[in-house]
N, C-alpha and C positions, 0 to 999 in steps of 0.2 A: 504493500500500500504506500502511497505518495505521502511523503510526512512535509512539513513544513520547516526551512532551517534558518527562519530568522525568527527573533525576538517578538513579543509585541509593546518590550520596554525599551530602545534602540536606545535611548538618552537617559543612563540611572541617578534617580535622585532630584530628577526635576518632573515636575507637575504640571501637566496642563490641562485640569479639569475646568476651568474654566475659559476652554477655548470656544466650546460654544455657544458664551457672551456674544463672538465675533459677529454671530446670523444675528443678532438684535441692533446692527449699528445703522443709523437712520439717511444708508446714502440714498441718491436717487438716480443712482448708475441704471437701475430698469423701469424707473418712472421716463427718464431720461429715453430709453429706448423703444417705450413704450409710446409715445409722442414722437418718435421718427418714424417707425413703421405704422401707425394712425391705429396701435391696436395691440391685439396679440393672436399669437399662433400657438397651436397647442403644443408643440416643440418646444417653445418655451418652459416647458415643466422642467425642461434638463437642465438650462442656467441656474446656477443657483449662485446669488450673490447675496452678502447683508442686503439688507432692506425690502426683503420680498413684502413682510408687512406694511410696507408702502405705497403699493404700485398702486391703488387704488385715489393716489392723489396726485396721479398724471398730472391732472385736468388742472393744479395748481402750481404750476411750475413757473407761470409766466408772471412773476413777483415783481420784477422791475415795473408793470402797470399801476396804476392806483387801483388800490383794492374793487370800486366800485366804478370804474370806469375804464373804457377798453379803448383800446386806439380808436382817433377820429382818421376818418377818410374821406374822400371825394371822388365821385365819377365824372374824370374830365370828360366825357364825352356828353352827359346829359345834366352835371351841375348838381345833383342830389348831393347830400350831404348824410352820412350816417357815422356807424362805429363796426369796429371787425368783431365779432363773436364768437369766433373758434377761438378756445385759448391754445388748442397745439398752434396754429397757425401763427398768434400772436410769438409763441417762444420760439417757431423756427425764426419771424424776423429778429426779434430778442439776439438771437443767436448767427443769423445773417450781417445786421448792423454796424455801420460803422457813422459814430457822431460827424455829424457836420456833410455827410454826404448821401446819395440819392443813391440804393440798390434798387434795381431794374430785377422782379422775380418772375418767373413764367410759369405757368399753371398750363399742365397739357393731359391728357389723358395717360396711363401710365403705360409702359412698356411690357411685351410680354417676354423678356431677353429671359433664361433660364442663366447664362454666362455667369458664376460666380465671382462677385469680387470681392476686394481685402474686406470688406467690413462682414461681408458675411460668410470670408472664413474662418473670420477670428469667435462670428456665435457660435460656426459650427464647433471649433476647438473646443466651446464649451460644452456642448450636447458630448463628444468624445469624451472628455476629462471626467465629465461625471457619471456616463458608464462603464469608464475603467476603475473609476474609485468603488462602484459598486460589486463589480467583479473582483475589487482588488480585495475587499473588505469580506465576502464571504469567503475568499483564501486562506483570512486572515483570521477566521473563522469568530471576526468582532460581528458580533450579530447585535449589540446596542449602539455602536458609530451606523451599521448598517440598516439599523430602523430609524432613525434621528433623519438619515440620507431620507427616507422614504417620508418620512413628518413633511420636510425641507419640499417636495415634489407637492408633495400633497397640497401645501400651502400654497406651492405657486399653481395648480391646477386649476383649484377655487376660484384664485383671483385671474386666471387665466378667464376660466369663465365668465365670470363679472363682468369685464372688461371687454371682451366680445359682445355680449348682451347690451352693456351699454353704449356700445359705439353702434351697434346696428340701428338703438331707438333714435342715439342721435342722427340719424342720416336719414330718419323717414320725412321731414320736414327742412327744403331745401328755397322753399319760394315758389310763385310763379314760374315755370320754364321759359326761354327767350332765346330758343334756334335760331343759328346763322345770325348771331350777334357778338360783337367785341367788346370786350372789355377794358378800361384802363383805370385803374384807382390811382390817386396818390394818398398814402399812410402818413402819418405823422403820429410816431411813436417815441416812444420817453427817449430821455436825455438826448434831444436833435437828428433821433434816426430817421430818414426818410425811405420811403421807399416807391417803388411804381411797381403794381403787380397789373397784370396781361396777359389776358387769354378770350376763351368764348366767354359769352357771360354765365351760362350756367355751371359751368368747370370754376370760374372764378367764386361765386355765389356758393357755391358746395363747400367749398373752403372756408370762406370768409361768414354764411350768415349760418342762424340757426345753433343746434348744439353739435360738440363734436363727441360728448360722453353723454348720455341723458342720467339726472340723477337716478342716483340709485333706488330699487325698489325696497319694501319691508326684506324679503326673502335675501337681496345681495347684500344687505346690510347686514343680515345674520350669517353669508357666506363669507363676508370680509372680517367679522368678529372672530368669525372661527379658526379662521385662516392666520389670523394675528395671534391668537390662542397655540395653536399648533407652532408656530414658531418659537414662541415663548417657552412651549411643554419642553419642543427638540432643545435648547439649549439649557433647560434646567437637565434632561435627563446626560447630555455629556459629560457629567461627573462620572457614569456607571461604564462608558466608552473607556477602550485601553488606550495608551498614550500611544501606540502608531496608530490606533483609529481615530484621536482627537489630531495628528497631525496630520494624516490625513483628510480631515475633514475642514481643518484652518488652511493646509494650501489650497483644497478646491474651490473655496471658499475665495481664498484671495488671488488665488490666479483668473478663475473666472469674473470677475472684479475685475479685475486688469485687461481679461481682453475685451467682455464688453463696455469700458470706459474710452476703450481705444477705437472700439469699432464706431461706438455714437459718434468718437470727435471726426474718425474720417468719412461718416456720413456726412456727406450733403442735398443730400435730396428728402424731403419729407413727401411721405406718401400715405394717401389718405381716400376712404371713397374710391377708391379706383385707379386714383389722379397721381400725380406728382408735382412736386413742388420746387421750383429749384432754382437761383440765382443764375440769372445770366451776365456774362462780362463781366467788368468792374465798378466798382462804385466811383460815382461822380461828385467829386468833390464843389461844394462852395461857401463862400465868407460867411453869405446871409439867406438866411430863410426867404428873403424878400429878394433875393437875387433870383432862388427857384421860382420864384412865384410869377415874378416877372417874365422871366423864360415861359415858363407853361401858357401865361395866359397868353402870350403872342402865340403861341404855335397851337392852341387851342381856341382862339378865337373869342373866348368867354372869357367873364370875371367872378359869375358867381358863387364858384364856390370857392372860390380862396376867400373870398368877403367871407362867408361862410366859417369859413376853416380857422378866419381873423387873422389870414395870412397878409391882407391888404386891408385900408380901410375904405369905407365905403365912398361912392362917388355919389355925386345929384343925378339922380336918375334909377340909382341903383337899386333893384328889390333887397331890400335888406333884412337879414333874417336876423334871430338871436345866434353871437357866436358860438363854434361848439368846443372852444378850444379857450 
């Protein structure tokens, strides 16, 4: 019979029963990832990073806003004035911006390329790393590092769920439809970021109005308590784990952490609905907010909605609204 010829104390004299404190640290490395891919897949049961008890607060990521007010916008092409309402949307510009200058974003319908690239080699890595810790651990015959694994799943499964559920309610209310129309917003979001997003109008509109998570129901509230419960259990019970199954269980932990922090940063495309999201060119830099405004209203032909936006002030003659800005 095949016997085992290593240890499962590799490191004598030191303790690390309280390594899985680690699953309770509040990053938002998969809220974070969670708001690139406009969601989740049930794949995702396999990452496991601290803060799975979090994911449920995607939808709150986009902090640099004021709490109760969303970016103001304007459609240069018809002068409406409103605010953006997907908060993922809100934190890819968050996350696109640059003070003092104009990013130019394009909304297209999404690609069906199968071609993998870096960012989704590095989740795969992570689906890998935690079926070999699982296999590695019934070798190892720690069958409490190996139930803890399976809490850690379980937890993300729940809110896997949730979080599907929730983005489908948000996507059932998107507006009137407006085929074979263009869209052009200008944004004006916190600390001087500008932007111009661009596309059909209803690819734009998907994006920008409506919900991107619908609140949660009674039943996902009770899915989400549970799931934060179970997290909490797995890391009280790694005291009962052997110290190569708690190290085991702290590198997977922190290596899958590491690649998916790596893989959001070299995401750049947000994709949501269908769609995609994604910066074209460079950002266009200038002095004064009244220099863009300037620029647009000549090459737009209007004024009204920078009056509007209180990007200019009003002229004699001008319909003058309350500013939104």
């Amino acid at each position: 019979m095949w016997e085992r010829t290593w240890s499962n104390e590799p490191i004598p004299n030191v303790s690390l029963d309280a390594a899985g404190l680690v699953a309770l640290a509040d990053l938002s490395t998969i809220s974070q990832r969670t708001v690139l891919i406009g969601g989740a897949t049930w794949l995702d049961i396999l990452t496991l990073c601290p803060g799975i008890h979090t994911q449920y607060k995607a939808n709150e990521l986009n902090k640099g806003e004021h709490v109760t007010r969303c970016p103001a916008c304007a459609a240069l092409t018809s002068g409406y004035v409103f605010r953006i309402e997907n908060p993922a949307t809100v934190n890819f510009l968050q996350r696109s911006g640059k003070t003092g200058h104009v990013t130019t974003i394009k909304v297209s319908k999404a690609s069906c390329s199968k071609q993998l690239c870096f960012p989704s080699l590095l989740v795969w890595t992570t689906y890998i790393m935690t079926l070999f810790s699982l296999v590695f651990l019934v070798a190892c015959q720690d069958y409490w590092a190996f139930s803890i694994l399976l809490l850690l799943m379980l937890a993300r499964l729940l809110n896997v769920f949730v979080v599907r559920g929730r983005t489908y309610r948000g996507s059932l209310w998107k507006g009137q439809p407006e085929p074979d129309e263009k869209a052009d917003l200008l944004v004006l979001s916190s600390q001087d970021r500008w932007f111009r997003i661009q596309g059909s109008v209803d690819d734009v509109k998907a994006v920008t109005s409506g919900q991107w998570t619908a609140d949660p129901t009674f039943v996902e509230s009770c899915t989400i308590s549970l799931a934060t419960l179970l997290v909490y259990i797995s890391a009280a019970l790694a005291a009962n784990s052997s110290q190569l199954g708690n190290i085991v269980l702290f590198t997977l932990l922190l290596l899958s952490t590491g690649c998916l922090a790596l893989a959001n940063e070299q995401t750049k495309v947000l994709k949501m609905f269908g769609l995609e999201i994604l910066v074209e060119g460079l950002p266009k830099s200038y002095k004064r907010r009244r220099d863009l405004a300037d620029e647009l209203i000549e090459s737009t032909g209007r004024r009204d909605w920078a009056v509007s936006l209180g990007m200019v002030p009003p002229m004699k003659g001008d319909a003058v609204g309350e500013a939104v800005m």
